[in-house]
N, C-alpha and C positions, 0 to 999 in steps of 0.2 A: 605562608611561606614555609617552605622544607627549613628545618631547623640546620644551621653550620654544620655542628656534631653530625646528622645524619646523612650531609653532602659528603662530609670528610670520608665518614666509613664507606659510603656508597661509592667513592671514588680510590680510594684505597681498593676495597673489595674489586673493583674489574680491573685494577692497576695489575693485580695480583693472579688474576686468572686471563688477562689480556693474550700473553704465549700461547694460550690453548685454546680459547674461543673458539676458532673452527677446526677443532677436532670432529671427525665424522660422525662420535655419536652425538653430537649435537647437529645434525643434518635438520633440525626440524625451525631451526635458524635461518638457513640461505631458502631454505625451500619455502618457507611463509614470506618469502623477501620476493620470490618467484611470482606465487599465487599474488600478494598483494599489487607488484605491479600488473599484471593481469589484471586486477581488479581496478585499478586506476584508470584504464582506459584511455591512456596518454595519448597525444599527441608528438611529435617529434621535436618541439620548441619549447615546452613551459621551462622555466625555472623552478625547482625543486628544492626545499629544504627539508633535511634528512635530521631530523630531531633524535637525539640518544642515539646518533648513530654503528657505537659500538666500534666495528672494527671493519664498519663500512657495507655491511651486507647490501642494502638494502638499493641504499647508493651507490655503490657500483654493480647491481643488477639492472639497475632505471639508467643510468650513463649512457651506455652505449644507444641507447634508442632514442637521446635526446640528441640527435645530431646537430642541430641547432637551438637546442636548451643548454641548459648546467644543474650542476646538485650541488650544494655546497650540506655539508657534514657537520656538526656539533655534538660535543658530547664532553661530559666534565673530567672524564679520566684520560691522560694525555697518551698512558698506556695502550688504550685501545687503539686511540686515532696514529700511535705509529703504527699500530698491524693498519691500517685502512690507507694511509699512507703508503707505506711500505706496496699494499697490493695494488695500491691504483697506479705507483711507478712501472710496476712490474707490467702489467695489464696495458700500459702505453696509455690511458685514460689523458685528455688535457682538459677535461669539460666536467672535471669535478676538482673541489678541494673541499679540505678539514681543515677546522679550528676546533679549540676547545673554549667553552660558553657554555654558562649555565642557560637553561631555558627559564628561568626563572627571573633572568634579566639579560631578555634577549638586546642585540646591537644591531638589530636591521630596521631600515625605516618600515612604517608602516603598510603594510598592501606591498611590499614588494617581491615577495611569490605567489606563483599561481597555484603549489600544490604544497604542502608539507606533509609529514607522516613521520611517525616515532614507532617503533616495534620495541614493545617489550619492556616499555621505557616509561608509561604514564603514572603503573602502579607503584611506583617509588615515592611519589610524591604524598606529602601532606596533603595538599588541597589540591586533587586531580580536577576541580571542574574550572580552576583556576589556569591550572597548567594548561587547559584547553581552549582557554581564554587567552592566556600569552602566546602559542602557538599559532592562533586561528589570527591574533593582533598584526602579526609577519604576510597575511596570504591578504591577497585581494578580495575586495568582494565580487560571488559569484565562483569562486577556486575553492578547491578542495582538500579537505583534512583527512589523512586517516589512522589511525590507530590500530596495532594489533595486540595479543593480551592470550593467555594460557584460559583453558577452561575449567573450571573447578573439579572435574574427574581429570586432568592431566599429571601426569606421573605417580598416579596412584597404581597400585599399594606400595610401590617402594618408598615413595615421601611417606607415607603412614608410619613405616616402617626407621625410618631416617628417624620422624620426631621422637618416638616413642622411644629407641635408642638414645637422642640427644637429652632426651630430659633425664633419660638414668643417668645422667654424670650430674644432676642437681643444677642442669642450667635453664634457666627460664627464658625457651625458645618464643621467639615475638612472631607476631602473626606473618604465614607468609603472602608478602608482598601481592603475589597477584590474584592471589583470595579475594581482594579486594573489587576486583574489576574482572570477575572470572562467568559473568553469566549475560545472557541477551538483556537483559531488565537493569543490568547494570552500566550499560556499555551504552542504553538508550536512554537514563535517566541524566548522566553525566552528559553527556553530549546537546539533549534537553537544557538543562540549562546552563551550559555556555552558550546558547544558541546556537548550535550546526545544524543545520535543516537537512534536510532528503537524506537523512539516514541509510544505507543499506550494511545487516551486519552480516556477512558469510558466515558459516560455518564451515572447519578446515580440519576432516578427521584424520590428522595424521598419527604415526604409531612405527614400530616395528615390533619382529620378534627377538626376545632377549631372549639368549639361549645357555650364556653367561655371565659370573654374577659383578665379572670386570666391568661388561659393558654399561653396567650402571654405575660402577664407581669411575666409570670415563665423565660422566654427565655429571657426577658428583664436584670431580674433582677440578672442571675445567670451567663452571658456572657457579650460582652465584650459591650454590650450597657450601662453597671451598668458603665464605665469608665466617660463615656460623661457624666452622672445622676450626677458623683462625680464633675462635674464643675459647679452644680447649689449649692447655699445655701442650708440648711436644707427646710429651708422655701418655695424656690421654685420648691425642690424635691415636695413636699408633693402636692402643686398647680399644677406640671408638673401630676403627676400622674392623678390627679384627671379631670384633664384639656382631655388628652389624653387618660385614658383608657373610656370618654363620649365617645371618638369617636371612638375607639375599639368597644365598645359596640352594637354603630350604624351601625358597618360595621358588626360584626357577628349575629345580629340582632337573628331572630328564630329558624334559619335553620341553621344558622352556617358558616364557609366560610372554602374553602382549604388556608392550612398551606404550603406554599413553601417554602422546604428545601432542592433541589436540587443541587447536586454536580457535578463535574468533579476530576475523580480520573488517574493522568498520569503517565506511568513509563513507562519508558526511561532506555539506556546501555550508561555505561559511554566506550567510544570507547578503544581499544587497544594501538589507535596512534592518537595523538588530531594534 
């Protein structure tokens, strides 16, 4: 089990960056929420559950094509689920709702969706092959799980750059989060043993050009790097910044540099007989 402490910060931290979520340089958000429903190969009736749902990406991309399904939304920070909220009013949506739920003690009976999916969301966890276990415990047998996850070259070299910076203030940055779950051998081992069968992982090269060295402290500032920002004082936020986006600067230089935001998107059958 994810330790209290680490639920707390986890849910503080998107509390706190929830307003900006879908700012445009995080486009590589709604857009993996795109490909993955693509990848789902839905029909127009399942029941969906939208695991870490965030601020509703993913679930209200899969909504409208469930004309006679539903999504129902979960996620621990209440922050997020008012922007998810908030856009599914807007949007006219009547065939999705949020709650907030840990998935770590889920409240649905068993088997009773046909598909689940978490973006972005498994790598937080203490014990992801467990978290893969309480999610797949929600779907029926024969329904499908899927998972999507950053690739270990994504947002390099600025994240290089980000730590190397953060540790010059003498703080002891912790491993990041989706290091953990960022390659194919990772993504098929976990899933291996919770039991999901029929595996398939895409690969999802996405990127742009940065041409500016704001547009990477957009990405900074509005996810889940803004968590680590919140362990410096006021004072050496403002020095971090200035400190670090020099050397942003230096790296996009005239010409600009590519923006690695590369994904892995996997979905998996949860078996008939485990």
């Amino acid at each position: 089990m994810t330790s209290p402490e680490r639920k707390q910060m986890i849910q503080q931290g998107f509390d706190t960056v929830a307003p900006g979520y879908d700012h445009p340089s995080l486009f590589f958000f709604p857009e993996t929420a795109r490909r993955m429903r693509a990848h789902l190969g839905l029909n127009n009736n399942e029941q969906l559950l939208d695991v870490c749902t965030g601020t509703g990406m993913l679930a209200l991309e899969v909504a409208p094509h469930l004309s006679e399904g539903s999504v129902t939304g979960i996620d621990l920070s209440s922050g997020m689920l008012q922007q998810a909220k908030n856009k599914a009013a807007e949007r006219g949506l009547n065939n999705v709702r949020f709650q907030q739920m840990d998935l770590e003690a889920l409240e649905f009976p068993a088997g009773h969706f046909d598909v689940a999916t978490s973006s972005f969301g498994l790598f937080f966890l203490e014990d992801m092959v467990q978290g893969l276990r309480n999610i797949a415990s929600a779907v029926r047998p024969g329904g499908k799980l899927a998972i999507s996850t950053f690739t270990g070259n994504a947002f390099s070299p600025m994240s290089d750059l980000f730590v190397e910076c953060y540790e010059s203030f003498g703080k002891e940055l912790p491993a990041l989060s989706w290091k953990r779950l960022c390659t194919h051998e990772h993504v098929e081992e976990h899933f291996n043993q919770a039991g999901i069968t029929k595996l398939e992982i895409h690969h999802e090269p996405l990127g742009y050009h940065m041409t500016d060295s704001q547009m990477w402290w957009d990405v900074v500032w509005n996810a889940g790097y803004r968590s680590l920002l919140n362990q410096l004082t006021d004072e050496q936020q403002v020095e971090f910044k200035e400190k670090h986006m020099a050397d942003i600067d230096k790296l996009v230089g005239d010409e600009g540099v590519w923006f690695n935001a590369e994904v892995l998107i996997a979905v998996g059958e949860k078996p008939y007989r485990v």
